[in-house]
C-alpha positions, 0 to 999 in steps of 0.5 A: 240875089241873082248874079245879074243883078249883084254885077250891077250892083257891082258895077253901079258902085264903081261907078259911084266911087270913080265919081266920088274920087272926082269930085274929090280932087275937082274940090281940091283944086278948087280950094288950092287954086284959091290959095294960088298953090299953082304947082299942087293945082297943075299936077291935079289937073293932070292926075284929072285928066288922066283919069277922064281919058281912062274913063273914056276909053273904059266906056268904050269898052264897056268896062266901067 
């Protein structure tokens, strides 16, 4: 394999589990805000959109 392609491949799987942790922590909020755990709810939409910001700024940078 060459290392073009193994970086890709590299880079393709970061991406996958970046997006994964994501969905993760939107599941969770949803099932919390369900259940009215506000407290637990706001600090992961926080935690979300910190991460949302570092994915913007690591697109700029081309550095996913």
């Amino acid at each position: 394999m060459t290392y073009k392609i193994k970086s890709e491949n590299d880079r393709a799987e970061r991406i996958a589990f970046r997006i994964n942790e994501y969905h993760l922590l939107l599941a969770k909020i949803y099932e919390d805000s369900v259940d009215r755990e506000f407290e637990s709810v706001e600090k992961d939409c926080k935690t979300l959109i910190m991460e949302l910001r570092f994915l913007i700024k690591s697109i700029k940078d081309d550095d996913l």
